[in-house]
C-alpha positions in Angstrom: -3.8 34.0 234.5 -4.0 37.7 234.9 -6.5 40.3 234.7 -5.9 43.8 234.7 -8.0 46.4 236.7 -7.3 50.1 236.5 -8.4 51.3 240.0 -9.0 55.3 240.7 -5.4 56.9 241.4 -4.9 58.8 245.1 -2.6 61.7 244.2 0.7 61.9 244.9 1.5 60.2 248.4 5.3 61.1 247.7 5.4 62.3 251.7 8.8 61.6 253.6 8.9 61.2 257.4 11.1 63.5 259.1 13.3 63.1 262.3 10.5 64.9 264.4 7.7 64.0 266.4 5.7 66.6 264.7 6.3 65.1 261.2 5.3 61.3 263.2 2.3 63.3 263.7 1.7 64.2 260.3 2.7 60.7 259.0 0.5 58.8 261.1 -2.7 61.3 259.8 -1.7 60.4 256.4 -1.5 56.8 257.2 -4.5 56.7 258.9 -6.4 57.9 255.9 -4.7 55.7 253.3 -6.2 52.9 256.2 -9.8 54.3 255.3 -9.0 54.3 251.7 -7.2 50.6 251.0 -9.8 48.9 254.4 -8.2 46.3 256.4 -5.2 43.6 254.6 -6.7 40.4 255.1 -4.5 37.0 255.7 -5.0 35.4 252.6 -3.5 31.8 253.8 -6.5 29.7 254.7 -5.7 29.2 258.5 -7.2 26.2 261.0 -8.0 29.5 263.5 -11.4 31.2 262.9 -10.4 35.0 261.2 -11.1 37.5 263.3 -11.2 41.3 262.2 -8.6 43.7 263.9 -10.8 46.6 265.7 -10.5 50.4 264.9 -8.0 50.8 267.5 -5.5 47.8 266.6 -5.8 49.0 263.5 -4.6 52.9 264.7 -2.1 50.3 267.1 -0.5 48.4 263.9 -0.1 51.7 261.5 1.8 53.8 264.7 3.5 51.0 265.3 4.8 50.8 261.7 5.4 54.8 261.3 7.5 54.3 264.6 9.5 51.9 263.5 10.7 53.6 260.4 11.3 56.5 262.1 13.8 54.2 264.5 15.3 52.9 261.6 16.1 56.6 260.1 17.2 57.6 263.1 19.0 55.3 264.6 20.3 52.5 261.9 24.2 52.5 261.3 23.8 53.3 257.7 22.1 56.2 255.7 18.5 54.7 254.0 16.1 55.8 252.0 12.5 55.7 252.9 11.1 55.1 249.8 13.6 51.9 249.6 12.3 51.1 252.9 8.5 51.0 252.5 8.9 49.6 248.9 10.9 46.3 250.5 8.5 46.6 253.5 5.3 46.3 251.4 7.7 43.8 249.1 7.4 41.4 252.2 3.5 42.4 253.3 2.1 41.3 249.8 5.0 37.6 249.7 3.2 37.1 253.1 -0.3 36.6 251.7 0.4 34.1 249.3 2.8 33.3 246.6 1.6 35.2 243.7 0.8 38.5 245.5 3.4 40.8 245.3 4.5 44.6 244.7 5.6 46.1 241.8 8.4 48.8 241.8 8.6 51.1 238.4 11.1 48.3 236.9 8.9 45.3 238.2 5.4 46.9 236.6 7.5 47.7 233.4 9.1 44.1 232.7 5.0 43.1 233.5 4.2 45.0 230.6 7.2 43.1 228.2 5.6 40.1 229.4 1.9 40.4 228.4 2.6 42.5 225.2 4.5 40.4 223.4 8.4 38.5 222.8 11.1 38.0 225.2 14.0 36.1 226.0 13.6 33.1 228.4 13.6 29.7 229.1 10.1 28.5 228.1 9.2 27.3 231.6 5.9 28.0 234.4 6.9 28.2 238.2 4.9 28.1 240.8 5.6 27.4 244.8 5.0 24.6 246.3 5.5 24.3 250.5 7.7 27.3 249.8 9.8 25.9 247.3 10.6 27.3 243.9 9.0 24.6 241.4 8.4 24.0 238.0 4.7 23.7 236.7 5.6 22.7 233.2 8.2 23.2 230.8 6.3 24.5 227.5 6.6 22.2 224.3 9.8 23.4 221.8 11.3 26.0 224.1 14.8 26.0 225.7 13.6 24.7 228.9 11.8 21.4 227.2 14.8 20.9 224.7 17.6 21.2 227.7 15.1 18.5 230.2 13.8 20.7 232.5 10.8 18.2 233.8 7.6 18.9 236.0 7.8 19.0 239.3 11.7 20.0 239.1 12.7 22.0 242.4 15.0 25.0 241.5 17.5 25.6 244.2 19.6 27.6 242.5 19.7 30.3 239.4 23.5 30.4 238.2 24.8 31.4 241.6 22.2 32.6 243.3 19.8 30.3 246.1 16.5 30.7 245.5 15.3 30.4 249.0 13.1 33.5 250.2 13.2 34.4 246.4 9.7 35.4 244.8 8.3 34.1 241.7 8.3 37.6 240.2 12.5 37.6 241.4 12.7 34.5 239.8 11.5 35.6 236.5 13.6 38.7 236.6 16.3 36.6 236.7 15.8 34.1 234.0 14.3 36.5 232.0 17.3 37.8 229.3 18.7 38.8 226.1 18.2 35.6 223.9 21.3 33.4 223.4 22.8 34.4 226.4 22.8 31.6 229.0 22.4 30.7 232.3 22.6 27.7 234.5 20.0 26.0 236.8 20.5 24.0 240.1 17.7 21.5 240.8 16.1 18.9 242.9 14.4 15.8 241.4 12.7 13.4 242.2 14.7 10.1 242.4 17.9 11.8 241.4 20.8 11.3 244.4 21.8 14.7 243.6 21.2 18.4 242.5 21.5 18.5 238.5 22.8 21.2 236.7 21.5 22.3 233.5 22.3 25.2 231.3 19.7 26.4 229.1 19.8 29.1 226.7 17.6 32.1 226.7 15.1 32.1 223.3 12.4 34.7 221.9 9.4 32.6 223.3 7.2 31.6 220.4 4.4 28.9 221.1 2.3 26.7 219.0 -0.7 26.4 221.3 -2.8 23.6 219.2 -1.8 20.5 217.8 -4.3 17.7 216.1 -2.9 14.4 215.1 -4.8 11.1 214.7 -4.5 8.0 216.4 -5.4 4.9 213.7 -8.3 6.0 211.5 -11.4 7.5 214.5 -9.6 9.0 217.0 -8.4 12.5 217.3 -5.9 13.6 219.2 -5.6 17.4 220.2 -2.8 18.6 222.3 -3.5 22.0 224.1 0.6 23.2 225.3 -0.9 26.7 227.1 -3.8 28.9 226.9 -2.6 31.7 224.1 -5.8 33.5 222.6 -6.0 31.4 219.2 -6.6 28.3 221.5 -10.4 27.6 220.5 -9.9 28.3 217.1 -7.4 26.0 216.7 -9.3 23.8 218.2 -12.7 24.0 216.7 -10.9 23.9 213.3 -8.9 20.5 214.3 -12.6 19.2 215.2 -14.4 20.6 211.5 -11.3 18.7 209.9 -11.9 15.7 211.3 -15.4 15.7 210.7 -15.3 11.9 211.3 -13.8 11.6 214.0 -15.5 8.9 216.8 -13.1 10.2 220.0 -11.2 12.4 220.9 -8.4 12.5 223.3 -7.4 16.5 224.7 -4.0 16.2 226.1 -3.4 18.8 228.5 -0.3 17.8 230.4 1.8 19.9 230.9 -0.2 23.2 230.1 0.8 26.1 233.1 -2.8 27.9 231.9 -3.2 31.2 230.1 -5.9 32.8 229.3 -9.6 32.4 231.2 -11.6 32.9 228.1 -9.8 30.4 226.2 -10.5 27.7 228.7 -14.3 28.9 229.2 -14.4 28.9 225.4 -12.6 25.1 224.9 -15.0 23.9 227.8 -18.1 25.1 225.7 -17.5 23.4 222.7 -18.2 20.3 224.3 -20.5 21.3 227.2 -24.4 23.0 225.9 -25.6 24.1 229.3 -24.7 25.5 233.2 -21.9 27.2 235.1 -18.2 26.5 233.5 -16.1 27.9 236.2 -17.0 30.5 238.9 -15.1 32.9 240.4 -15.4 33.9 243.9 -13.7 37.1 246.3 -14.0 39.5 249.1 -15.9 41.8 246.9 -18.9 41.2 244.9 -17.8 42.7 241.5 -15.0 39.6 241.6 -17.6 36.9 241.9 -19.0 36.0 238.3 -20.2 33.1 237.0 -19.0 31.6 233.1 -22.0 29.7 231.7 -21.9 27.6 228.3 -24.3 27.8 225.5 -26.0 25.9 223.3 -24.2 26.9 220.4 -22.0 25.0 218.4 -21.4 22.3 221.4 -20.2 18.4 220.2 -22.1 17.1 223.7 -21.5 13.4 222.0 -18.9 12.9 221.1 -16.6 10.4 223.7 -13.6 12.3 225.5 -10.3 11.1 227.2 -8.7 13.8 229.0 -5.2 14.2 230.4 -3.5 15.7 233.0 -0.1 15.5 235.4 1.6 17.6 237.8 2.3 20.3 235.1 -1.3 20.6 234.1 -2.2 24.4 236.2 -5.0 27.1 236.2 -7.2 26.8 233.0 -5.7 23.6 232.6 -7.8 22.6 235.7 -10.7 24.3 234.7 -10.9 22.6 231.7 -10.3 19.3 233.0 -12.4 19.6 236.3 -15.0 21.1 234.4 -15.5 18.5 231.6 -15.0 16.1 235.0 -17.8 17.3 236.7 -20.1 17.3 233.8 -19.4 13.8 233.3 -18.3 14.6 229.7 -15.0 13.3 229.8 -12.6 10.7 231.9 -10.1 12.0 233.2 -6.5 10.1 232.9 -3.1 10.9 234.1 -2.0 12.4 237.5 -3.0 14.8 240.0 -2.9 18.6 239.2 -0.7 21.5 240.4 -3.4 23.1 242.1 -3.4 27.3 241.0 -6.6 28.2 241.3 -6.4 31.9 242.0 -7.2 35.0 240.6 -4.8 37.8 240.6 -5.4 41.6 239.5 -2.9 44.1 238.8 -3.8 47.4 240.1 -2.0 50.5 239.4 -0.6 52.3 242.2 0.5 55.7 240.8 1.4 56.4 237.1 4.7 53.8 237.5 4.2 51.2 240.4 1.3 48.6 240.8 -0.1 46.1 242.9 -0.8 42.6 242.2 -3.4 41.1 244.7 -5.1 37.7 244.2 -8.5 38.5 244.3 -10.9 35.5 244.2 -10.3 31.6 243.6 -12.2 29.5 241.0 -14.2 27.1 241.7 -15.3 24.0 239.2 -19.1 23.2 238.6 -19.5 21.0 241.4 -18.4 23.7 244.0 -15.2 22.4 244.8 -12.0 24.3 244.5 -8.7 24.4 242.5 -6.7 26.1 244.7 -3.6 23.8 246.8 -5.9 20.8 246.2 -5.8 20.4 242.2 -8.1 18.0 239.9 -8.0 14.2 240.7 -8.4 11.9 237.8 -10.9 9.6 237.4 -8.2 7.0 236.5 -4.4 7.4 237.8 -1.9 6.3 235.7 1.8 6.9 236.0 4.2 8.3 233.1 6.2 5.6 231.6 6.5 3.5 228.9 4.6 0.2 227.8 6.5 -3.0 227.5 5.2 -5.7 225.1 6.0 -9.3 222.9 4.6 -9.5 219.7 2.7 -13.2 219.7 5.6 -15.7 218.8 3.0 -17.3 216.7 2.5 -15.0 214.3 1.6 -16.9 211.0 -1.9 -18.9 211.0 -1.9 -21.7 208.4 -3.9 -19.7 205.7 -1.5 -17.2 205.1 1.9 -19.5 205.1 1.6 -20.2 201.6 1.1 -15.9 200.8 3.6 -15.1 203.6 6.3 -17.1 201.9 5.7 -16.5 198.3 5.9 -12.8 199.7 9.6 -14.1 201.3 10.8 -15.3 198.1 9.7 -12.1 195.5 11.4 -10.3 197.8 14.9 -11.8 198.3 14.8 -11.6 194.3 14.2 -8.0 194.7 17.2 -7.2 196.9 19.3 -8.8 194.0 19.1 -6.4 191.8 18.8 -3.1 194.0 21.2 -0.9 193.4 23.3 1.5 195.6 21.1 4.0 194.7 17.8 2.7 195.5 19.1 1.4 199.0 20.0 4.7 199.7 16.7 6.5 198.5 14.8 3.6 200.5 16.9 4.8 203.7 15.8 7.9 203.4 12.6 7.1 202.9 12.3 5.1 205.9 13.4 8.4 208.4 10.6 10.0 206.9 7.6 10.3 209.7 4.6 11.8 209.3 3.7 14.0 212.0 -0.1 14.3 211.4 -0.7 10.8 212.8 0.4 8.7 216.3 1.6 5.4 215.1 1.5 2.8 217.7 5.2 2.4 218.4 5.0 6.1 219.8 2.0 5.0 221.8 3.5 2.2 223.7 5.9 4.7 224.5 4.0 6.7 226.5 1.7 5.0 228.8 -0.6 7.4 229.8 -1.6 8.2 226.1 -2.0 4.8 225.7 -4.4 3.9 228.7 -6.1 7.0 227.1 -6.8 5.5 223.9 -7.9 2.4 225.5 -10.2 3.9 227.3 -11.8 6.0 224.8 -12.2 2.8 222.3 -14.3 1.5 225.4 -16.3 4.3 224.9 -16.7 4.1 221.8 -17.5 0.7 221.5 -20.2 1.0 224.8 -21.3 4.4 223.5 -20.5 5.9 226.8 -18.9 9.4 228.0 -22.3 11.6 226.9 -23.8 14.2 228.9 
């Protein structure tokens, strides 16, 4: 998720350095009072070695030694450049050093920022993340290009139509995928399993998601499935919750979800949790670390709940889940998480370029962090389907004599159906109702179904409170 901090601007720094040792002179003043300003870059990659703070005069050391080394390069590099290009691609590769999702924005960068968080655009429907340097997919979203073509979690990209995506940032990446809608591209990847690369094509699509859907499994379980943290997230699902009034479980199905908003997974978390810290947030400076309590208000702290997760289950995601974890109000089913637990700020550099800096990490009630390590479940259990035999005996001797009186009205049925009725009866039968799960679908997906088991176990033992 993203928050958005508007910082006090500097002027106009629009200085160029000459080819003159007075102007070096001049360049390294203003360089050393933008030091002053901006404090010292910390390495953000968590390191085995002990951090130790650079001293004023490395500092003065690193910031000549930079001013010097443009000045070589306009004086002495084969080519004509630009300065501006060159510090923009220099602080380009200072912020892609920290960690994956820092990074500077250019004019066009910040601008396609602001497409993205106001409202439609063309893409693929997909959340990328890095993993060990790798270009990876968190979680294709539910009914977007990327699900319908078979993009799948934890799907390495190696290449975007012709281009290698090695050394390429996630912001790049987006750029790139980012387009007109029904124009199409093609993506190389790496899975799991597969002998091979696979290519698939996918066509771009205004991104439209339906964040909440409630279904119910037999007649006293719920299920609610969360695909990303949009705004109308804990409406939708307090409203699934005051429909189903009489509901004894509920399973919240979060597989899949890349994360969204903060609020929204603070908010979902509250409805079933009355008391203490949700998530906290915790940075360099004190105005980043806060702490988001729940209340008393409103919260079902009874109701039994089966949560799940997998590999494409990021940021609020993990909140949610690790939070509900740790309160002991929910088991937790599935796979491991992606791990994003960062917090990133985008802060306005000028009227037309910006930073964005991770800024703190979250960290679940219990103290432990998101970040590279992800939420555990309580119970692993692997995607895949169910295999079963219905019992070959499946008559007892009371109902023969109903089961074949049953057999016999209906062969005299069939003999006098007409084309019409078959047809009608076909039709019928394609019919499914997409408010409810029906069993068939469960044994289908094994994890959904471990879920279910579980939470009748609760049920039944009256387990999973507070």
């Amino acid at each position: 998720m993203f928050l958005t901090k508007i910082i006090n601007q500097f002027g106009d720094n629009n200085y160029m350095i000459k080819k003159s040792k007075k102007i070096i002179v001049a360049g390294l003043v203003t360089t050393l009072t933008a030091a002053y300003l901006f404090g010292s870059f910390a390495q953000a990659k968590e390191t085995a070695k002990k951090f130790t703070p650079s001293t004023a005069k490395e500092k003065l050391e690193a910031y000549i030694k930079f001013t010097q080394i443009l000045n070589l390069i306009e004086s002495q590099y084969v080519d004509d450049v630009n300065t501006t290009d060159l510090v923009d691609k220099a602080l380009k590769g200072l912020m892609t050093n920290l960690d994956a999702h820092s990074t500077f924005m250019d004019t066009k960068s910040y601008k396609d920022l602001t497409v993205q968080t106001k409202g439609e655009f063309g893409g693929l429907g997909i959340s990328i993340g890095m993993k060990e340097g790798a270009l990876t997919v968190i979680a294709p979203i539910d009914g977007t290009p990327a699900f319908r073509a078979g993009v799948k979690s934890g799907d390495i990209i190696l290449k975007i139509n012709d281009k290698a995506t090695i050394g390429m940032t996630i912001d790049e990446s987006v750029k790139i995928m980012r387009g007109k809608p029904g124009t199409s591209l093609v993506l190389t990847i790496i899975r799991k399993k597969e002998p091979k690369p696979l290519k698939i094509k996918i066509t771009r699509d205004i991104i439209k998601i339906q964040s909440v859907y409630a279904k119910k499994i037999e007649d006293n379980i719920l299920y609610i499935h969360v695909t990303s943290f949009d705004q109308k997230v804990v409406k939708g699902v307090k409203e699934a919750m005051d429909e189903h009034n009489n509901t004894q479980g509920i399973i919240l199905d979060l597989r899949n979800n890349p994360g969204g908003l903060l609020d929204q997974a603070v908010g979902l978390v509250d409805l079933f949790v009355n008391d203490g810290v949700i998530v906290s947030q915790k940075g360099k400076v004190k105005t980043e670390n806060l702490d988001y309590k729940a209340h008393t208000k409103d919260s079902d702290t009874h109701t039994p709940i089966v949560t799940l997760i997998n590999g494409g289950s990021a940021s609020a995601s993990e909140i949610v889940s690790g939070a509900l974890q740790d309160y002991n109000r929910s088991i937790v089913v599935g796979e491991k998480t992606f791990g994003k637990g960062s917090v990133q700020v985008v802060m306005p550099i000028g009227e037309d370029e910006a930073l964005k800096l991770t800024v703190a990490r979250y960290y679940l009630p219990s103290g432990r962090t998101i970040q590279a390590l992800g939420v555990t479940p309580d119970i692993t259990v692997h995607l895949g389907k169910i295999e079963f035999q219905e019992d070959p005996i499946m008559l007892k001797e009371r109902d023969l004599k109903k089961h074949l009186e049953s057999e016999l009205e209906k062969m005299e049925k069939e003999t006098v159906k007409t084309t019409d009725t078959n047809s009608s009866e076909e039709n019928n039968e394609t019919k499914v109702d997409d408010t409810i799960i029906t069993e068939e679908q469960l044994y289908k997906d094994a994890q959904l179904k471990s879920a279910v088991d579980i939470l009748k176990a609760l049920i039944i033992t009256n387990k999973g409170k507070r």
